[in-house]
C-alpha atoms as a printed R data frame, in Angstrom:
   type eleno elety resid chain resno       x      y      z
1  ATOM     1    CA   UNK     A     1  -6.668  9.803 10.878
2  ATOM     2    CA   UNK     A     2  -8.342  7.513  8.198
3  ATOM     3    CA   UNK     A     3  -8.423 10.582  5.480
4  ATOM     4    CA   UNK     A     4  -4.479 10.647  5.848
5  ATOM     5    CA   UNK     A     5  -4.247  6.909  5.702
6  ATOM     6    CA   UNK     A     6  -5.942  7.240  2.256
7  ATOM     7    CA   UNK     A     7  -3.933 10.360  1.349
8  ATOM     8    CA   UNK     A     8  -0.671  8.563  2.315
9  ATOM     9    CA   UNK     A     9  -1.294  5.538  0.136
10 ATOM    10    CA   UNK     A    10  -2.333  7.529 -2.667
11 ATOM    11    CA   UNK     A    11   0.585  9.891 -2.177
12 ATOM    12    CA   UNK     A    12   2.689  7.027 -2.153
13 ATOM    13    CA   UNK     A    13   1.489  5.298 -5.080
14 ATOM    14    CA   UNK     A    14   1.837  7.892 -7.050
15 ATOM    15    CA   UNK     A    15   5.251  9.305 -5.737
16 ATOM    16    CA   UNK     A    16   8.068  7.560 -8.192
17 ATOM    17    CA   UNK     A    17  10.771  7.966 -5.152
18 ATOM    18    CA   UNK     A    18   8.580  5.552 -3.033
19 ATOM    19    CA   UNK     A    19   9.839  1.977 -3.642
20 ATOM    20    CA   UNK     A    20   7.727  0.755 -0.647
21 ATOM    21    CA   UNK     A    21   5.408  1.445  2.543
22 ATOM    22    CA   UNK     A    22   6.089  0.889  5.816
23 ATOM    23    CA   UNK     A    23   2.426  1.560  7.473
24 ATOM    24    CA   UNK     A    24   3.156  1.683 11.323
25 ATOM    25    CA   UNK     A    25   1.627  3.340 14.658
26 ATOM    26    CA   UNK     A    26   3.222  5.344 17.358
27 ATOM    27    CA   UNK     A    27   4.606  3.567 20.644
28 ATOM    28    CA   UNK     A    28   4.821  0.459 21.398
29 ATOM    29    CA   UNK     A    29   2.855 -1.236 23.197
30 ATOM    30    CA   UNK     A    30   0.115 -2.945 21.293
31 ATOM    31    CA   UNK     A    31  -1.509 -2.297 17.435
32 ATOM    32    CA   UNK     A    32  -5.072 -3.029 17.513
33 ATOM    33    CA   UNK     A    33  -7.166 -3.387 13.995
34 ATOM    34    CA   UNK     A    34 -10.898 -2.878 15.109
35 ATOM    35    CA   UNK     A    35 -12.643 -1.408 18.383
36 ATOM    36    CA   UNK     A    36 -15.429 -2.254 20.545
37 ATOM    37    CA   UNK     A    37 -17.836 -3.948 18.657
38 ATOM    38    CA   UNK     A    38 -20.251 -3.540 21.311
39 ATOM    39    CA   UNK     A    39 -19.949  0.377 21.520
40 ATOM    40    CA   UNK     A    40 -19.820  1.053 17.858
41 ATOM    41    CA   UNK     A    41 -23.122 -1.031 17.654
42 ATOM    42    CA   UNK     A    42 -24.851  0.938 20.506
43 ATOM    43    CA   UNK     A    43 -23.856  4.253 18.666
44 ATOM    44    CA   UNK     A    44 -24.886  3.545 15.377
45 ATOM    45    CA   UNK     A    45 -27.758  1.800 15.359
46 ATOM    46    CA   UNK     A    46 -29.316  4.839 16.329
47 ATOM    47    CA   UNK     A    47 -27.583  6.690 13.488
48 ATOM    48    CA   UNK     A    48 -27.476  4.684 10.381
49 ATOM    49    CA   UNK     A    49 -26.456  7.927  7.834
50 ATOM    50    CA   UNK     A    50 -23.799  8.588 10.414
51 ATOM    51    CA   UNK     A    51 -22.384  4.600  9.995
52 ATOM    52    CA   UNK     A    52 -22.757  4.239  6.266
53 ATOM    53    CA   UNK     A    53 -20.353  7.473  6.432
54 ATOM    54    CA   UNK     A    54 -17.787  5.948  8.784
55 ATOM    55    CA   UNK     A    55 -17.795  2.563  6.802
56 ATOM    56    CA   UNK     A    56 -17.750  4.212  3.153
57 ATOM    57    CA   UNK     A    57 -14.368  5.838  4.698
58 ATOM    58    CA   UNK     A    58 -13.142  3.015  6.745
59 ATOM    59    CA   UNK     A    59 -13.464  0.599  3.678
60 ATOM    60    CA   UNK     A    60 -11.917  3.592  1.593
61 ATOM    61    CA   UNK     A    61  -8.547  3.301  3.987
62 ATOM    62    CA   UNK     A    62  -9.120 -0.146  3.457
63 ATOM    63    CA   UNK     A    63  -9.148 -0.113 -0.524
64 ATOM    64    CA   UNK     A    64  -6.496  2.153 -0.012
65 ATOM    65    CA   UNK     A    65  -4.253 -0.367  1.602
66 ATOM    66    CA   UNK     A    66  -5.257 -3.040 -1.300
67 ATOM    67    CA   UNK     A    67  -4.842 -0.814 -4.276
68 ATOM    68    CA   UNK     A    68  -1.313  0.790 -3.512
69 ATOM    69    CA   UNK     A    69   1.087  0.863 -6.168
70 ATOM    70    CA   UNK     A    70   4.019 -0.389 -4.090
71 ATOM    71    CA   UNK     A    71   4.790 -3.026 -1.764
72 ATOM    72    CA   UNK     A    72   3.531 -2.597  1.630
73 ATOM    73    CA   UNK     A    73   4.744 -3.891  5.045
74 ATOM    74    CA   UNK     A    74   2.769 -3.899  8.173
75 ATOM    75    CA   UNK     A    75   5.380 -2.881 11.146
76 ATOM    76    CA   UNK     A    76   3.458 -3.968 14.604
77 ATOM    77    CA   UNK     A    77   5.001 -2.826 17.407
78 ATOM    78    CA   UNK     A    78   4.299 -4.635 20.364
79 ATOM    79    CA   UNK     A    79   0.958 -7.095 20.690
80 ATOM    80    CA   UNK     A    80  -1.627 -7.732 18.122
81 ATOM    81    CA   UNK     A    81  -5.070 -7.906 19.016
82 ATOM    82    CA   UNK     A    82  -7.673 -7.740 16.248
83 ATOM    83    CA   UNK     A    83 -11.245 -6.016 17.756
């Protein structure tokens, strides 16, 4: 999912038919920015090559986000809850 985040923004950026982004989930219910904390720091910490790789792409979905060409709009359907 994060590698088509970063493909999406970056297709969009550089698509000149794209006036804006929309980024959005599916259903809903509830849109939730993090996890459990307490989870991903029982896996990892036994598997710091394995994290490094999961943050260098999670802050690459981020950076993709930040760096996009166009406008974009966060559509949350249903709660927020930041993890």
């Amino acid at each position: 999912m994060v590698k088509g985040v970063i493909a999406g923004f970056w297709n969009a950026s550089t698509d000149r038919e794209v006036v804006a982004v929309i980024f959005t989930g599916t259903g809903n219910a509830a849109f939730c920015s993090g996890g459990n904390t307490v989870e991903y720091s029982e896996y990892y910490s036994r598997r710091p090559k394995e994290y490094q790789d999961y943050m260098d792409l999670f802050n690459g979905m981020v950076d993709s986000i930040l760096n996009c060409k166009k406008p974009v709009i966060c559509r949350v359907n249903g709660m927020r809850v930041a993890g």
